[in-house]
C-alpha positions as CSV (number, residue, x, y, z in Angstrom):
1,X,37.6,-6.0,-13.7
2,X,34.0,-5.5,-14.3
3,X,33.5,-3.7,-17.0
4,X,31.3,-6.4,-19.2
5,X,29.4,-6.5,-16.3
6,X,28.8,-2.4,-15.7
7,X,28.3,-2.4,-20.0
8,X,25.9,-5.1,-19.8
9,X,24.0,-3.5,-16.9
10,X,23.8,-0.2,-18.8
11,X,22.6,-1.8,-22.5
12,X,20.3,-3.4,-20.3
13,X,19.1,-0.5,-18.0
14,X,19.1,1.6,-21.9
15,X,16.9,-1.0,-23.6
16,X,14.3,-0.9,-20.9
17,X,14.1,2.6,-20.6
18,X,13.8,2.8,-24.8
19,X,10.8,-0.1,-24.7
20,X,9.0,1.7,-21.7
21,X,9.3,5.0,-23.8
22,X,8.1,3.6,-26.8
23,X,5.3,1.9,-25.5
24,X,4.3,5.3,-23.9
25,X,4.4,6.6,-27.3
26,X,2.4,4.4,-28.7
27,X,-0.1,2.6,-26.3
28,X,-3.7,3.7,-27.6
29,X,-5.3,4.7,-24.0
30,X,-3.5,6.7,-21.2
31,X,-5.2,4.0,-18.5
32,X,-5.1,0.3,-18.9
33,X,-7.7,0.6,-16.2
34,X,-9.9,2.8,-18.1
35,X,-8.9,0.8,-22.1
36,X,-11.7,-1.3,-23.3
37,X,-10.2,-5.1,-23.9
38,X,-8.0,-5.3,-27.4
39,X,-10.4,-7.2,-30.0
40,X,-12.3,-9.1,-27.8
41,X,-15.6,-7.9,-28.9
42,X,-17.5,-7.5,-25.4
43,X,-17.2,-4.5,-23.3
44,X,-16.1,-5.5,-20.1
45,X,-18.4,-5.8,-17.3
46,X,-16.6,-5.4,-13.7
47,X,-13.2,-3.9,-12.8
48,X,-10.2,-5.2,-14.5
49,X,-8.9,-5.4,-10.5
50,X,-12.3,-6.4,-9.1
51,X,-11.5,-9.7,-6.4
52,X,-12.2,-13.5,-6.9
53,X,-14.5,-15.0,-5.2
54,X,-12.7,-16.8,-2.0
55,X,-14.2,-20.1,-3.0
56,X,-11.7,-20.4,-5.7
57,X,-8.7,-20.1,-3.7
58,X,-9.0,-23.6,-2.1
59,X,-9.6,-25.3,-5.7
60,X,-6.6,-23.2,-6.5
61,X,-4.7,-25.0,-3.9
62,X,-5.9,-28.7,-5.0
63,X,-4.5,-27.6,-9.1
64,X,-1.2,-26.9,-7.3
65,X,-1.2,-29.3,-5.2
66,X,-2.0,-31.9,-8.3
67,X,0.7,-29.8,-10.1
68,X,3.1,-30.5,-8.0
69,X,2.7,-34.6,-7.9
70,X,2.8,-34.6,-11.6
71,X,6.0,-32.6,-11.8
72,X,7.5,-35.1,-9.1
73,X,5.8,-38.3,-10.9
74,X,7.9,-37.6,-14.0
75,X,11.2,-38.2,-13.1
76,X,10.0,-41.0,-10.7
77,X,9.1,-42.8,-13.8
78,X,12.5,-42.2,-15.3
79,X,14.3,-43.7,-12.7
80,X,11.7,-46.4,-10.7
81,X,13.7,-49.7,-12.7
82,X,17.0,-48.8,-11.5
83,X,16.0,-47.9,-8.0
84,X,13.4,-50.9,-7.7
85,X,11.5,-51.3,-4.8
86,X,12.8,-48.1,-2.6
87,X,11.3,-46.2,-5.2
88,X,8.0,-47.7,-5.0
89,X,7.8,-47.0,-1.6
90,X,9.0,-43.2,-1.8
91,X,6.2,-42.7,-4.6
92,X,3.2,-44.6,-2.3
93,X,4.2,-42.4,0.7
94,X,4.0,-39.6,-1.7
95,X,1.0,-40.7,-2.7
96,X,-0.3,-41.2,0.8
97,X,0.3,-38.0,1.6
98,X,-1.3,-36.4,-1.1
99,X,-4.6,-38.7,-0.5
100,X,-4.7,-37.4,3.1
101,X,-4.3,-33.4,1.4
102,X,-7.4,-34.2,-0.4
103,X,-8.9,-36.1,2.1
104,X,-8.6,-32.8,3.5
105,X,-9.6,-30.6,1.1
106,X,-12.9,-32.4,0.6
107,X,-14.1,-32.5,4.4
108,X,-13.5,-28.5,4.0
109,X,-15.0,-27.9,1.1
110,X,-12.7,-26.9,-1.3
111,X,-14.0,-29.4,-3.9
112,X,-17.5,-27.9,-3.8
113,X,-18.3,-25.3,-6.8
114,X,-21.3,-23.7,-5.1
């Protein structure tokens, strides 16, 4: 009953293993920690894992945040004709709330670089 299923989880499970023992065969450095960056000229100068500043987290945020609306405004457009003024409102309450996140945002800081 499910044998495509069992097949297809083995040639998946086979392939796998086959890429990660090829790329072990032919990765040039043991470490990806201790590789120098592949033609990028500079040697690197902190930790590949080393942290982000915290300040960054909150602009973070905003970009999603900004993300988000856009990937909500799209298919608003699409459809804001046939759904006339109901769709208006929808998108200003959107809006609305959006304007109070940054609102927000600013009176903690988030929009400040230093």
């Amino acid at each position: 009953m499910f044998t495509g299923v069992t097949w297809m989880l083995l040639v998946t499970l086979a392939g796998v293993i086959v890429l990660y023992g090829l790329h072990r065969l032919t990765a040039p450095a043991s470490s990806a920690l201790t590789a120098l960056p592949f033609q990028s000229g500079w040697a690197p100068e902190e930790h590949a894992l080393s942290r982000y500043h915290v300040r960054w987290y909150p602009a973070t945020l905003v970009f999603l945040a900004f993300d988000v609306e856009m990937l909500f405004m799209y298919p608003w457009a699409l459809v804001v004709a046939k759904m006339g003024a109901t769709a208006i409102t929808e998108m200003f309450v959107f809006l609305a709330a959006l304007l109070v996140a940054v609102a927000w945002a600013w009176r903690e800081g988030a929009l400040r670089w230093v």
